[in-house]
N, C-alpha and C positions, 0 to 999 in steps of 0.2 A: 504493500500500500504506500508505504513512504518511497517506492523507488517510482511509483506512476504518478503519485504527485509531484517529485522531483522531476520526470519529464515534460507534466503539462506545464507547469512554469517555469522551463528550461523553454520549450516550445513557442509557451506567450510571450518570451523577453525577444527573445531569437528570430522570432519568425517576421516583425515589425524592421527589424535591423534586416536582415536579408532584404526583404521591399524595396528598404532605404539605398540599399549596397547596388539591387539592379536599377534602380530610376537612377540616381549618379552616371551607373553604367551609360545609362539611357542620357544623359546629359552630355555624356564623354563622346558622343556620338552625335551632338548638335543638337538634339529634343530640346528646345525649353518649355515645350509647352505640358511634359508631364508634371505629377504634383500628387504628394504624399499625403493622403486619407489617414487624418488626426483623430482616435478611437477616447485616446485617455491622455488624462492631463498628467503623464508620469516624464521621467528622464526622455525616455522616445519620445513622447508627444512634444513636450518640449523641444527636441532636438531637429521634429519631423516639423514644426512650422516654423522655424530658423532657414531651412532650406528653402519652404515654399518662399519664404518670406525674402531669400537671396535670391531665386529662380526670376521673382517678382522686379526685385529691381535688375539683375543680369540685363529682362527684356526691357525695361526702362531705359538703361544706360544703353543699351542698343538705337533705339527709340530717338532717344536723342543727341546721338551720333552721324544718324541719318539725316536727322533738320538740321546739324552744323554743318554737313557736309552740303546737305541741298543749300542752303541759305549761302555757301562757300560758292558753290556754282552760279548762285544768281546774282550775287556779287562780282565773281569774276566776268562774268555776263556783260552785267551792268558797266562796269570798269570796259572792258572793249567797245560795246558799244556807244559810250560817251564819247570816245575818240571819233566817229562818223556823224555827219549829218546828214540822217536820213533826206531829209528835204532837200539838200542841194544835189547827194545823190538820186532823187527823182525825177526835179526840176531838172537835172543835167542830159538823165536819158530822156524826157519828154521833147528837150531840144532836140535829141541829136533823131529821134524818130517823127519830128515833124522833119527835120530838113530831108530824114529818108525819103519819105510822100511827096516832097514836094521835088523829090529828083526821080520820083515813080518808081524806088526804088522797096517795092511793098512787101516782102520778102523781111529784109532787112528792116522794115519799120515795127515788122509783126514781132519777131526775134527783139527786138525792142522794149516794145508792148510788153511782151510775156516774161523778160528780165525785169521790169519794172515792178510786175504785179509779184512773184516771185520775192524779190528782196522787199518789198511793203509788207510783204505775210513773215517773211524772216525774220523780219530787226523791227516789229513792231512793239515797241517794250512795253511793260506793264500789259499784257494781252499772253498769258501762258495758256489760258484755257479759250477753245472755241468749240463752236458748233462741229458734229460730225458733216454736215452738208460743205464747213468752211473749208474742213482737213481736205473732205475728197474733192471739190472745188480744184484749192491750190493743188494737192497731188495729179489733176489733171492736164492744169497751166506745165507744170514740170513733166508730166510726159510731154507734151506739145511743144515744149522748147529745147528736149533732145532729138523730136526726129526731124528739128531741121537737122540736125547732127548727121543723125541715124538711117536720113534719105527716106523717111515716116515709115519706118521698118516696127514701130513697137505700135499693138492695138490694143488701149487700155479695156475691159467690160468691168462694169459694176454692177452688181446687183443692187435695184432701186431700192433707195432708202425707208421708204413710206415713213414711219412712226418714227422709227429712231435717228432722222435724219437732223431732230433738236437735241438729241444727245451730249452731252458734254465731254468733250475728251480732251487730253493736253495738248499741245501742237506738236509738230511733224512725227507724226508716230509712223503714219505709211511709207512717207517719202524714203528713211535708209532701206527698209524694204525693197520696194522696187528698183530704188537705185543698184540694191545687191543682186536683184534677178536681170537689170539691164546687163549691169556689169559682167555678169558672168552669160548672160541670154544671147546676146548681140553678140556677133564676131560674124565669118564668114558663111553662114544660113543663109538660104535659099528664100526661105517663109519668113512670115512675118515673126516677130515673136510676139504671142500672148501673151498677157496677163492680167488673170481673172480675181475681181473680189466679190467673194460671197461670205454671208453671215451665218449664224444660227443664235435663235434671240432663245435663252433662259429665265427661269425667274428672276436669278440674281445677280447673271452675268448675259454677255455677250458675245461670241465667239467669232472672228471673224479670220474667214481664210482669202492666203494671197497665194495667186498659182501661178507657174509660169508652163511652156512649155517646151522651155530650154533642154540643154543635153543632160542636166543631172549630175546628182557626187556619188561618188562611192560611198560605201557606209562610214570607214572607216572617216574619210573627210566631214560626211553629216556628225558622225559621233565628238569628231576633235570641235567640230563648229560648234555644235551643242554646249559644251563643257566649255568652251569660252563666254560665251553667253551666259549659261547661269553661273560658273565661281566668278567671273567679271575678270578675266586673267589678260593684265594688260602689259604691252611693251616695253623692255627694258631701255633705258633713255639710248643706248647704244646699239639698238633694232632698227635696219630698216623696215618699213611697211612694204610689201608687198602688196599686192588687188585682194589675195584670200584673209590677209590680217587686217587692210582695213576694212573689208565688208563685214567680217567680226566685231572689227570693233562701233563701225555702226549698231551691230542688230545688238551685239553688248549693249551701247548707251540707250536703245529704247527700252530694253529687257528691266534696265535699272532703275529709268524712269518710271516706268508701269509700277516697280517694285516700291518705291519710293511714294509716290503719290497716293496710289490704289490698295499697296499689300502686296504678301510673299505669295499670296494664292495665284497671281493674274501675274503674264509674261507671255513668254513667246515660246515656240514651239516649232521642230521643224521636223517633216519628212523629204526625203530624196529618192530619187531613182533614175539608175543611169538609165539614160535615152528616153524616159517618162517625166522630167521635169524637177522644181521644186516645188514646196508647198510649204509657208507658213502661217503658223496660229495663232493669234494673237488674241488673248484672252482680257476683257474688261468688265468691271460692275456695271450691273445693271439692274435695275427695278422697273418690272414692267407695269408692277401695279402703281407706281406714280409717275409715270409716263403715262398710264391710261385716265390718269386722274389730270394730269395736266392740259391732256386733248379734251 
């Protein structure tokens, strides 16, 4: 009798400490969101909401590393962009695309046009969030002004906005995207290159995919692209950038953005296949129930 009760409270001391030993485990491994279930106010419980209670602020101090770091970008932001005036650089191309026209020179006035609207949507400070109608807007101006480039080799398709085209989103979220399927889409092709954007609306999110119908990566390349995109794995000051590390580091800086703004839930996504194309996902909050409340 005294050795079974020597085991049950052998057992009740023990078996709370083990718990404790695997959620650490579980911490040691990036979890911060587990959290130790407080039964009794003895040593363990004591010791078990010490934990929560560091787990609590860990994700705090996290929390607000991220607003020093965003607040640090829009700072340094701010700092570049006070060196240009936007208005002289508009007023300048307006001149130089009236004189195009009036040398009938319409080509060149349009290329103009589409640079102007382009850096108005760029370097419009204090304007971080726009409508989704504004994003794919501008995203379409930016195709239109590579295929003068491209000789109109890219055809953009969108799936029509209907409802969520007042959506709020932060700016150029699609632009590195397509940039990264021009970039790698366009070369010496026959066809046009595609590419398609389509949604799928959730209750609490929005999913939206970007497709192209380029030659495609190997896996092993989707998988390295991947893994820079979500650790944020960025160049040593003594790197040069290649075409494959800077369209990385593009779809890294919107991945971070979504992360930052939105949550660790919502980011980017990519599948590939050689001679089938790419395909990215891009994941954002959404509420359809006040969206349907606001229509």
């Amino acid at each position: 009798m005294a050795l079974f009760i020597l085991m049950v409270v052998t057992f009740a001391i023990t078996n709370p400490l083990r718990k404790l030993i695997e959620l650490m485990k579980e911490v040691q491994n990036g979890n911060l969101d587990v959290r130790f279930h407080v039964k009794y106010n003895d040593e363990v419980g004591m010791l078990g909401r010490h934990f929560n209670e560091m787990l609590n602020r860990i994700k705090q101090l996290i929390r607000d590393v991220y607003q020093v770091e965003l607040k640090k970008k829009e700072i340094e932001l701010d700092a570049l962009q006070s060196q240009i005036n936007p208005h002289f650089i508009y007023n300048s191309l307006e001149s130089i695309r009236m004189n195009a026209e009036i040398n009938d020179d319409d080509e060149t006035a349009d290329m103009i046009f589409l640079l102007s609207k382009l850096l108005r949507y760029s370097i419009n400070r204090g304007n971080e969030r726009v409508t989704l109608h504004e994003e794919i807007d501008h995203l379409d101006h930016y195709v239109k002004f590579l295929n003068f480039r491209f000789h109109h080799s890219i055809v953009l398709q969108v799936q029509p906005l209907d409802k969520i085209c007042k959506m709020e989103v932060i700016k150029l979220l699609f632009q590195p995207i397509v940039e990264n399927a021009i970039l790698h889409g366009v070369g010496s092709r026959e066809e046009p290159l595609l590419i398609s954007i389509t949604y799928e609306m959730f209750e609490e999110k929005v999913v939206f995919s970007i497709k192209d119908n380029g030659s495609g990566m190997q896996p092993e390349k989707v998988e390295e692209l991947q893994q820079k995109i979500s650790r944020g794995v960025m160049l040593s000051h003594h790197q040069q950038p290649d075409e494959h590390r800077k369209s990385g580091l593009g779809l890294r800086n919107v991945n971070e953005r979504i992360k930052i703004y939105y949550g660790t839930e919502y980011g980017l996504s990519i599948q590939s296949e050689v001679g089938k194309g790419t395909e990215v996902f891009l994941s954002l909050p959404y509420n359809k129930r006040r969206e349907n409340r606001d229509d």
